[in-house]
N, C-alpha and C positions, 0 to 999 in steps of 0.2 A: 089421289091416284094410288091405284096397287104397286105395291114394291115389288120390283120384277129384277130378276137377274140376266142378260145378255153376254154368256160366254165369247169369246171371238176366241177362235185357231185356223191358225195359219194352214195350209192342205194341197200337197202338190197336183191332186190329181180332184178338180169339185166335182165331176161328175160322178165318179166312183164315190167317195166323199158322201154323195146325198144318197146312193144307191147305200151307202152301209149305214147312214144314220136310222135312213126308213128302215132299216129290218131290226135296227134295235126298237122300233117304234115309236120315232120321232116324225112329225109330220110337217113337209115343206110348208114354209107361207109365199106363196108366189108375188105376195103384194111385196115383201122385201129381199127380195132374190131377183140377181140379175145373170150376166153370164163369168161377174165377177167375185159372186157371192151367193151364199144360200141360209135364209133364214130356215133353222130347224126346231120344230117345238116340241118341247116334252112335257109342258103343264100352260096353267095358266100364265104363269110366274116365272119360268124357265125356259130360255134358250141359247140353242149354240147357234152362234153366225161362220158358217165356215165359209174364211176367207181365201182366196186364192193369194200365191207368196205377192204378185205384183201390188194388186189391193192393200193387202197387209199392211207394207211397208208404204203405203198411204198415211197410215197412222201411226207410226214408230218407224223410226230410224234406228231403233233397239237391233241387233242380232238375230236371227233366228236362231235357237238351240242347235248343238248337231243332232243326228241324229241317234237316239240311244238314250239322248239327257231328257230328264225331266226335271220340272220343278212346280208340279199342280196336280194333284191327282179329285176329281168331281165324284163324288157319294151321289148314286140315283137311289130314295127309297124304294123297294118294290113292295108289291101286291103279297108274296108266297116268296117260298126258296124255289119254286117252282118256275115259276117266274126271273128269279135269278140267272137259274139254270137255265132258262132257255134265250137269255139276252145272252149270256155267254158262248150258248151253239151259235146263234144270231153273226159273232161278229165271228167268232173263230171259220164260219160259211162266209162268209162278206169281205174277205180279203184282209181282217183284223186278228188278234191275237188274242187268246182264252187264257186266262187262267196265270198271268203275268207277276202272278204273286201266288203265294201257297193259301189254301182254300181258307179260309176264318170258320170253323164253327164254334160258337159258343155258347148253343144251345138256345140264349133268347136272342141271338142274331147270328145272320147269316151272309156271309159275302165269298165274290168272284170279283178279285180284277183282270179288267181289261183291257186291251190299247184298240186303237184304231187304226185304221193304215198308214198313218203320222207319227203314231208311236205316242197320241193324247191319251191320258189313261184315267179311266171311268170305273169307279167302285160301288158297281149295282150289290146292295143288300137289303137284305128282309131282318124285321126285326118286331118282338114280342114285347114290348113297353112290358105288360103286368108279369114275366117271367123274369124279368132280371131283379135278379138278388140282391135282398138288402145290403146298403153298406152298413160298414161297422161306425157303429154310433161314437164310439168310445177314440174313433182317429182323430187328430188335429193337436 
């Protein structure tokens, strides 16, 4: 079996919720989405389940954060900085937050984070494997 990862976040609002997953370019799976849940894909390998808070608490009796706290931030590789930049218009239009940290250039990568309307925070970057620069042999 392929090794898959199933994010679950908690989401006060799932209709808005799957209205801003879809515009970062995640795609509903209706076979696992009810009116309590929304399976959303972004690979073969990769999804978020957003949960409504009733659901949630289905499966943890854990806290929800307040709101403000984090404690996960999710790395999306992209295609371009292009690309970056435009998942970041995407949510900052979609009712979510641009730019929730200072830009990262580092020349062979590229990042924007950004929160969702729950304040889950997504770290779409681009990155250039054969430009990042040697390290120094002589460390350790």
């Amino acid at each position: 079996m392929t090794k898959m990862i199933f994010v679950s976040l908690p989401v006060t609002d799932l209709a808005a919720s799957i209205v801003f997953y879809q515009a970062l370019g995640f795609q509903r799976n209706p076979q696992f989405s009810d009116d309590s849940s929304a399976c959303m894909v972004w690979s073969e390998a990769i999804y978020a389940m957003l949960l409504t808070h009733a659901k949630w608490r289905t499966f943890t009796d854990r806290p929800l954060p307040p709101p403000g706290a984090t404690s996960v931030m999710l790395s999306l590789s992209m295609d371009s900085r292009e690309a970056v930049d435009a998942m970041n218009r995407a949510a900052a239009d979609h009712g979510g937050q641009a730019d929730v940290n200072p830009v990262q250039e580092l020349g062979f990568m590229y990042s924007r984070d950004l929160a969702d309307p729950d304040g889950h925070l997504w770290g779409p970057f681009w990155m250039d494997p054969a430009a990042i620069p040697p390290s120094d042999a002589k460390a350790g």
